[in-house]
C-alpha positions as CSV (number, residue, x, y, z in Angstrom):
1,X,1.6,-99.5,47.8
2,X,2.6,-97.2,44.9
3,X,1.0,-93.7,45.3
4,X,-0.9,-93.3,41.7
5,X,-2.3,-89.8,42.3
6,X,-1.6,-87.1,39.7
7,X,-0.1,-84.0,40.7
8,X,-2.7,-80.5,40.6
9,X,-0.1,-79.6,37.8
10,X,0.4,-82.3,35.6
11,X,-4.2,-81.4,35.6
12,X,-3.6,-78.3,35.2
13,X,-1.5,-78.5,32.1
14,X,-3.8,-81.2,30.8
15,X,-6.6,-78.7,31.6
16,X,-4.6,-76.1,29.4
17,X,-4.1,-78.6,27.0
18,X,-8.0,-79.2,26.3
19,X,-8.7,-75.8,26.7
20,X,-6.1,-74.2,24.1
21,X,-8.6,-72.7,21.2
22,X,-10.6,-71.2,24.0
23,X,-7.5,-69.8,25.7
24,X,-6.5,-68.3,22.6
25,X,-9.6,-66.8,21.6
26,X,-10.0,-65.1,24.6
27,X,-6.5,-63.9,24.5
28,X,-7.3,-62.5,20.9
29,X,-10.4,-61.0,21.7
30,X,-8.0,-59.3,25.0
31,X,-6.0,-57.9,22.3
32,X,-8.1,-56.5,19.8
33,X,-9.6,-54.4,22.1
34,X,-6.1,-53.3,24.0
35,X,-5.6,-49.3,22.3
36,X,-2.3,-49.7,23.1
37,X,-1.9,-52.7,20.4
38,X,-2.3,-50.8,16.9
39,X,-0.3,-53.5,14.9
40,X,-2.5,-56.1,15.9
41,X,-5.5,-54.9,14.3
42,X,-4.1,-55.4,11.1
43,X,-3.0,-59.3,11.2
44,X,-5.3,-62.4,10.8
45,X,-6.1,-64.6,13.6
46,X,-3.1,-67.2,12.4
47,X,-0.7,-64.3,12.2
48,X,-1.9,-63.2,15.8
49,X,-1.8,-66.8,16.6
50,X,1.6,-67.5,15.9
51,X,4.3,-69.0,18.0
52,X,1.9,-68.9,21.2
53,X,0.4,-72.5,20.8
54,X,4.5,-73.7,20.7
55,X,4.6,-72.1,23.8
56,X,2.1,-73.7,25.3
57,X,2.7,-76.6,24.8
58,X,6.2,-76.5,26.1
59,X,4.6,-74.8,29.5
60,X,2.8,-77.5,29.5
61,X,5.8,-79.7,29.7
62,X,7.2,-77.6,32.3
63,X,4.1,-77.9,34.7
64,X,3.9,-81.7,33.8
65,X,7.6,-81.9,35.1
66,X,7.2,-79.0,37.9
67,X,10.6,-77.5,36.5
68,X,10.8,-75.0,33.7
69,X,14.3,-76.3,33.2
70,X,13.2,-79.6,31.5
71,X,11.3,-76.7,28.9
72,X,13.2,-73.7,29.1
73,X,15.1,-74.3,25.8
74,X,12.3,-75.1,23.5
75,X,10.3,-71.6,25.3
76,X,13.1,-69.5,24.7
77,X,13.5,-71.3,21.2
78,X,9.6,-70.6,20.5
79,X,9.9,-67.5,21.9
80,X,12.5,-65.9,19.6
81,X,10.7,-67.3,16.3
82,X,8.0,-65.0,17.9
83,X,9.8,-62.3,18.5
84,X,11.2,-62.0,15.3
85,X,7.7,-63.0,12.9
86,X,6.2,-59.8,15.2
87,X,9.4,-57.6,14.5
88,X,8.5,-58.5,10.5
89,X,5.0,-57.7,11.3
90,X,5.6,-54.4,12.6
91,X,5.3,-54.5,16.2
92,X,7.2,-51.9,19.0
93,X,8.9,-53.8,21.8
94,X,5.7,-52.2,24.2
95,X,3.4,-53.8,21.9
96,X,5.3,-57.4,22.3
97,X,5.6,-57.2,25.5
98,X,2.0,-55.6,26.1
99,X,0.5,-58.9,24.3
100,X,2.6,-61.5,26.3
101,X,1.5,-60.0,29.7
102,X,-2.1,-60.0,28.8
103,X,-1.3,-63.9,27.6
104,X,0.1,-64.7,31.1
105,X,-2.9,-62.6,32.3
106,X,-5.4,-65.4,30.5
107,X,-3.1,-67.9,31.8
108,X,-3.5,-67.0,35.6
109,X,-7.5,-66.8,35.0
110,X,-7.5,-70.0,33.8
111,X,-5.8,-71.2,37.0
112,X,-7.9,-69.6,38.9
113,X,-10.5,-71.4,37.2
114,X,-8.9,-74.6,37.4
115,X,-8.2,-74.5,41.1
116,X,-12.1,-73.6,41.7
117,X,-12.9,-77.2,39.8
118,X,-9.7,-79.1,41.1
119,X,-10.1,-79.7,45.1
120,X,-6.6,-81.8,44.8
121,X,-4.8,-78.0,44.2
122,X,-3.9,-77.0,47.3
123,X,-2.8,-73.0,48.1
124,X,0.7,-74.4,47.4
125,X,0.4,-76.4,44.3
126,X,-1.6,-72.8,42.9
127,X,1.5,-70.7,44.4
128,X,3.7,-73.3,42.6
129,X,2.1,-72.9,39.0
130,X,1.9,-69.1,39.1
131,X,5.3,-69.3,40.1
132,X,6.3,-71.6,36.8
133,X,3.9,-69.4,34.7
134,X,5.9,-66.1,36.0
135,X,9.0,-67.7,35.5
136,X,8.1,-69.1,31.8
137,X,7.0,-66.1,31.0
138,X,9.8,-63.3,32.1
139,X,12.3,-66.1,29.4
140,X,9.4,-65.7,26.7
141,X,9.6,-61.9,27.2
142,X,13.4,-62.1,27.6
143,X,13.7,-63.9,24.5
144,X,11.4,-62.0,22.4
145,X,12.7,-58.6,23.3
146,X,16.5,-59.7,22.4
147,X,15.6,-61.4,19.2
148,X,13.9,-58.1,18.1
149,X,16.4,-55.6,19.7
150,X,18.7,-58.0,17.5
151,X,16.4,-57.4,14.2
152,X,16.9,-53.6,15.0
153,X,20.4,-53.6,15.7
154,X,21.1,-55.4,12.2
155,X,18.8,-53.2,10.4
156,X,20.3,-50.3,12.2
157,X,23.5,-51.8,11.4
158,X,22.3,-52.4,7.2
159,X,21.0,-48.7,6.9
160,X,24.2,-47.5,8.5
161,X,25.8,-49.0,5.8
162,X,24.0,-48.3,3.2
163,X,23.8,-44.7,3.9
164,X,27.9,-44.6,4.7
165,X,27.7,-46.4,1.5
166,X,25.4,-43.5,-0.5
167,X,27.9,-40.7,1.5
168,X,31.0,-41.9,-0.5
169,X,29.2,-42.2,-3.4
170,X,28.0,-38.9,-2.8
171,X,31.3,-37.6,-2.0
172,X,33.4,-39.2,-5.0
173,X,30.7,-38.0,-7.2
174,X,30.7,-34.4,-5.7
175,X,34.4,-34.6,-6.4
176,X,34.5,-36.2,-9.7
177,X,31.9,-33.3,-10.2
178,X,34.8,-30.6,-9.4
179,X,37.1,-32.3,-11.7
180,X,35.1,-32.0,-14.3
181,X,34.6,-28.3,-13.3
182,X,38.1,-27.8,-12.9
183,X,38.7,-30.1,-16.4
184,X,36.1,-27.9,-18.1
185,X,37.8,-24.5,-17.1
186,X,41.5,-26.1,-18.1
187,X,39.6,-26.5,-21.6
188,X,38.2,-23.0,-22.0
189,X,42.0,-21.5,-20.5
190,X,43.8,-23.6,-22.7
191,X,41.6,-23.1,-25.6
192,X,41.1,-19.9,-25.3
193,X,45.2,-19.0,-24.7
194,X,46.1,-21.3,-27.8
195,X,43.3,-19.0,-30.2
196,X,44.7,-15.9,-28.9
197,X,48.2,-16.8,-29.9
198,X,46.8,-18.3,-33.6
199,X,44.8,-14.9,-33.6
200,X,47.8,-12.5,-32.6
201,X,50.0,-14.5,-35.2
202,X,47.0,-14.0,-38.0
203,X,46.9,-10.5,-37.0
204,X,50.5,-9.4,-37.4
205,X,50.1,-11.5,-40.8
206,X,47.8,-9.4,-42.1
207,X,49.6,-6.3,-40.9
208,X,52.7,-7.3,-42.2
209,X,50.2,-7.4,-45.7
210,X,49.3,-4.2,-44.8
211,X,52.7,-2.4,-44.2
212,X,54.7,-4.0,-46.4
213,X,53.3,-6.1,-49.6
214,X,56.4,-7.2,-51.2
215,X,56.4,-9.7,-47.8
216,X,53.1,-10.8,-48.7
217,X,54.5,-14.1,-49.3
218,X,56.2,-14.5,-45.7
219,X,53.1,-13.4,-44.2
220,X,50.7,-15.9,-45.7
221,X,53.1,-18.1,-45.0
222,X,52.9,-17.3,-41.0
223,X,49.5,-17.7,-41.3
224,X,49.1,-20.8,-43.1
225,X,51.2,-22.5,-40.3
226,X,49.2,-21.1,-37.5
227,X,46.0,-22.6,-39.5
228,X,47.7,-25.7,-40.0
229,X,48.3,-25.5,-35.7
230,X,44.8,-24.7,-35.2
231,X,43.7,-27.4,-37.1
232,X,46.1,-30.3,-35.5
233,X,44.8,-28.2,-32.4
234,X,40.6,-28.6,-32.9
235,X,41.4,-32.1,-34.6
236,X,42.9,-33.8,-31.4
237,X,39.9,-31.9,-29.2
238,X,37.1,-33.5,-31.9
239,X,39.5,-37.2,-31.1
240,X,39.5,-36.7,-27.5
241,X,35.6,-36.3,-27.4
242,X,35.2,-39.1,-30.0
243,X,36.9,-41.5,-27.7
244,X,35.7,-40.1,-24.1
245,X,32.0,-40.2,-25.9
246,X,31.9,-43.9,-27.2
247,X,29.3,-45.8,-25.5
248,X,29.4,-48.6,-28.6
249,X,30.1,-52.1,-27.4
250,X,33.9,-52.7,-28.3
251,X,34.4,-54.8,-31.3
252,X,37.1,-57.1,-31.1
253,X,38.9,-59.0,-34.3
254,X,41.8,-60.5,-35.6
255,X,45.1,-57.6,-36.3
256,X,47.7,-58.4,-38.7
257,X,50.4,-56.5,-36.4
258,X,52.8,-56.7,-39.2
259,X,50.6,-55.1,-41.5
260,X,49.7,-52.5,-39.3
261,X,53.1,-51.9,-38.4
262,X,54.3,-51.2,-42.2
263,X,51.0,-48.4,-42.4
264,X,52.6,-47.5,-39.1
265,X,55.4,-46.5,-40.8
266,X,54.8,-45.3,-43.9
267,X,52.2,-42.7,-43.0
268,X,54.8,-41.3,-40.2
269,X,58.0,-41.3,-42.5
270,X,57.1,-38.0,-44.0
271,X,56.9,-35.9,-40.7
272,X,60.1,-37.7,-40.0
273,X,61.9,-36.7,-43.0
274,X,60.4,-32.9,-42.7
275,X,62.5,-32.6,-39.1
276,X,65.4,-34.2,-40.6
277,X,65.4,-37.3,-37.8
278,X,65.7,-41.0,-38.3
279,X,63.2,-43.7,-37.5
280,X,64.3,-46.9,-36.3
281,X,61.8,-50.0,-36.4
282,X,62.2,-53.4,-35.5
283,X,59.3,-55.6,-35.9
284,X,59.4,-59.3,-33.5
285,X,58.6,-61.9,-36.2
286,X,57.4,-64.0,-33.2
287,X,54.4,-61.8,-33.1
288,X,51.2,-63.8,-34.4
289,X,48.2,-62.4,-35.4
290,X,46.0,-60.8,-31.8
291,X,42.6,-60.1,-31.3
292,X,42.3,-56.5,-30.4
293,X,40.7,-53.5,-32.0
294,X,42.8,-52.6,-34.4
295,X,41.6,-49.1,-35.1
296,X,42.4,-48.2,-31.7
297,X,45.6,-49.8,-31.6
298,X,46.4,-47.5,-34.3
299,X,45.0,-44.4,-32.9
300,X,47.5,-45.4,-29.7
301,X,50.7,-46.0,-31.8
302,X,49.7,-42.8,-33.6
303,X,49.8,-40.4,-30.9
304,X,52.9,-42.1,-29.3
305,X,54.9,-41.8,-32.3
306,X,53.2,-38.1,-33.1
307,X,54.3,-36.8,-29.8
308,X,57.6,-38.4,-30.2
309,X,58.1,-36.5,-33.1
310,X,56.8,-32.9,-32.1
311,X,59.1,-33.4,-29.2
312,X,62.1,-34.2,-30.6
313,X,64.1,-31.5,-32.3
314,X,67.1,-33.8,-33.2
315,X,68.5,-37.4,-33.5
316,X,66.3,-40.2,-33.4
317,X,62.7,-41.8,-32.9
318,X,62.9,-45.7,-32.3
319,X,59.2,-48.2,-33.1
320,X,59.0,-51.4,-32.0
321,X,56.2,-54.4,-31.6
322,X,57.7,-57.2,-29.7
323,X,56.7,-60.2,-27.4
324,X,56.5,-59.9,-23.8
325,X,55.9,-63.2,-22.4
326,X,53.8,-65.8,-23.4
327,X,50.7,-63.6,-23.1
328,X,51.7,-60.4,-24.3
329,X,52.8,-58.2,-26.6
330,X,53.7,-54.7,-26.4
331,X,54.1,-51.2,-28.7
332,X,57.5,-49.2,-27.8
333,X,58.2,-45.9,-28.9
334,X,61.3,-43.6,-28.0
335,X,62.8,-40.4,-28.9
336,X,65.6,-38.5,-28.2
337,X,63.6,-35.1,-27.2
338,X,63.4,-32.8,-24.7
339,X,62.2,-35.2,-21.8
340,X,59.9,-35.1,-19.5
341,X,61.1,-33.2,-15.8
342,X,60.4,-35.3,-12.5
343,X,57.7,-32.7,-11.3
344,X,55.6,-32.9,-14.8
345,X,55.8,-37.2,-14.5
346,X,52.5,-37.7,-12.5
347,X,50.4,-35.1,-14.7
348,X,52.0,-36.2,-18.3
349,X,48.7,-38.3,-19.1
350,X,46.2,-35.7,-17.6
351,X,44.3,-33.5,-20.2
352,X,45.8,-30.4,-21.6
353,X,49.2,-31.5,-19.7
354,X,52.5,-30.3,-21.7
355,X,55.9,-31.7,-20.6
356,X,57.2,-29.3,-22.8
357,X,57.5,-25.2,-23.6
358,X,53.9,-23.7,-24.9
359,X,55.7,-22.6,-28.2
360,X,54.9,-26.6,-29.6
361,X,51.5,-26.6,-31.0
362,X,49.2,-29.0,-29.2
363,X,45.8,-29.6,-26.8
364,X,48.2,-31.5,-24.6
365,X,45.6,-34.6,-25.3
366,X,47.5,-37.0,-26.8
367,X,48.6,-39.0,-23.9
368,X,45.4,-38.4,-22.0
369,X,43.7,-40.3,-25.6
370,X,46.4,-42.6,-25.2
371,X,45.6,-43.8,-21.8
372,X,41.7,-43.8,-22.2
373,X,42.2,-46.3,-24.8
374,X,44.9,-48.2,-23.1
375,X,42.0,-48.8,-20.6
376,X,39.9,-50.4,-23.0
377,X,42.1,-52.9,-24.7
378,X,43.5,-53.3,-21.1
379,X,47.0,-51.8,-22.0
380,X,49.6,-51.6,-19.5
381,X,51.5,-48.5,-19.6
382,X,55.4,-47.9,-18.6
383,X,57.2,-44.8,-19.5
384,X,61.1,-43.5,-18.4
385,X,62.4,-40.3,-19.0
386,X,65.0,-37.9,-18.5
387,X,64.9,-34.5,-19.5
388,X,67.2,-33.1,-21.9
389,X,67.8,-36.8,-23.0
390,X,64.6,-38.3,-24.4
391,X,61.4,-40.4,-23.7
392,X,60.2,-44.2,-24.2
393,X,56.8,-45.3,-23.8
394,X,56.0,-48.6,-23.6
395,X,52.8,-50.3,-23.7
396,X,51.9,-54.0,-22.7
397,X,48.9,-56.1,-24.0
398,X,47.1,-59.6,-23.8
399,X,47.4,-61.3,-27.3
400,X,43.7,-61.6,-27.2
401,X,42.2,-59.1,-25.3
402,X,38.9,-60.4,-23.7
């Protein structure tokens, strides 16, 4: 005949079972008055509650079977989900692992209580479910302490980053702070040197006035052409601001290239013809009509062609607008000037940066306008030159700058 008995364990997981809600109010009432368990007192009973019931009912299982392996994934599963709700909630790993022993604690007392009712437990089917409840309960606290070292780690890990982040933004700003230090004292040096020399030039003017009055007329003169240097001087400082100080969102529109190249033209044939050079153009009648900004585009060509012509003492000044591609066009200017040297190649677009000798007027800001602007119609720029020869810029952009 077929022995039909129960086991003791297979009871004493059914007596669990029944006696859950009391189990875990008499676990919660353990923990609210455990010092030790600070975080505790400020959740609900369903947030103290948690995972646990999971857990008990996969003990369960285990005692039913009287082998934690047939349970031991779902615990440890349980087990981490709990670890990681009480590393949101706040909790140290002492206080996790303070609240699971005194959970095994109401575990064993319910035993105890069990066996007193049960006369089928013998000593070794009690020894037998401590043993299970010790061993279910060293892979919840395994479980639960690694999911919530994990949660540290990666938060550990997130704030490293974030502050390694906020240190090299630090940094490049501390440094972008010294260039602007080291940009601002460039400015008052260069500024200052270029009105001493208009000043010293106005003062031997008037002197020359003073000393000898039939050379009035070479004196004012002198004079006139150091105001006219000072000018070209404060007006490329009040350009360089304008463009470095537009916040306006960038209006885009349809340029006529061909009619901008004719303007081009005609307003820089007069400084041409006063140095006694020659201007070659060639416009690409491929070119259609772009979407750009035209004003800019102008400003760009402008200061190309200006510093073309204030470097270049003889020969020749070549303008072009051609198509690159099938996507781009481009703006070319070259001279036959006084070059640029190797060592002056990486500095020729930074402010106040002359590739030439100090006796050409100038802020030394034309190229550093040129490339700011470059950057917002997204203009690629190319330049060759050798010194003593002559210089060509050349400047690529979309046909419809986006």
């Amino acid at each position: 005949m077929t022995d039909r008995r129960v086991s003791p364990l297979r009871n004493f997981a059914n007596f669990i079972r029944a006696e859950r809600g009391r189990l875990t109010r008499q676990w919660i009432d353990a923990v609210a008055i455990d010092a030790d368990l600070v975080e505790a007192d400020k959740l609900t009973y369903q947030q103290l509650a948690d995972h646990l019931p999971e857990i008990l009912d996969q003990l369960c299982m285990a005692l039913d079977a009287e082998d934690l392996e047939r349970a031991e994934t779902s615990i440890e599963r349980d087990a981490k989900k709990h670890g990681n709700v009480r590393w949101q909630q706040g909790y140290r790993i002492e206080e996790l692992v303070r609240e699971l022993d005194l959970f095994q604690q109401v575990l064993v007392e319910a035993l105890e209580e069990f066996v007193e009712r049960d006369r089928t437990c013998t000593r070794r089917h009690e020894s037998r479910a401590r043993h299970l409840l010790a061993e279910a309960f060293s892979v919840v606290r395994y479980a639960s302490i690694k999911e919530v070292v994990g949660e540290r780690d990666r938060k550990i890990d997130e704030y490293t980053s974030r502050l390694e982040r906020a240190n090299n933004e630090l940094t490049l700003k501390q440094r972008l702070v010294g260039d602007l230090y080291d940009s601002r004292m460039q400015i008052t040096r260069s500024v200052a040197h270029d009105l001493r020399n208009f000043l010293n030039a106005f003062s031997v003017a008037l002197q020359l006035i003073e000393r000898a009055p039939s050379q009035a007329d070479a004196a004012l003169t002198l004079a006139n052409r150091q105001a006219a240097d000072m000018k070209q001087l404060v007006d490329q400082m009040v350009e360089y601001s304008v463009v470095l100080g537009d916040t306006a969102t960038l209006v885009f529109e349809d340029v006529d290239l061909r009619e901008l190249f004719d303007e081009l033209i005609a307003s820089t044939q007069p400084s041409i013809d006063a140095k006694g050079l020659a201007l070659r153009s060639e416009f690409d009648a491929a070119l259609p009509v772009v979407t750009s900004n035209r004003l800019k585009l102008k400003q760009i060509a402008v200061n190309l062609l200006s510093n073309a012509i204030k470097y270049t003492k003889s020969g020749q000044v070549e303008f072009r607008f051609a198509m690159h591609g099938t996507e781009h066009w481009t703006i070319r200017v070259s001279d036959t000037g006084v070059g640029i040297a190797p060592a002056d190649a990486e500095r020729v677009f930074d402010e106040f940066e002359r590739a030439a000798d100090e006796e050409i007027p100038g802020a030394g800001l034309g190229l550093a306008i040129v490339k700011e602007l470059c950057r917002v119609l997204d203009g690629q720029i190319e330049f060759a030159s050798r010194e003593g020869v002559g210089t060509t810029f050349e400047i690529r952009f979309p046909l419809h700058v986006q």
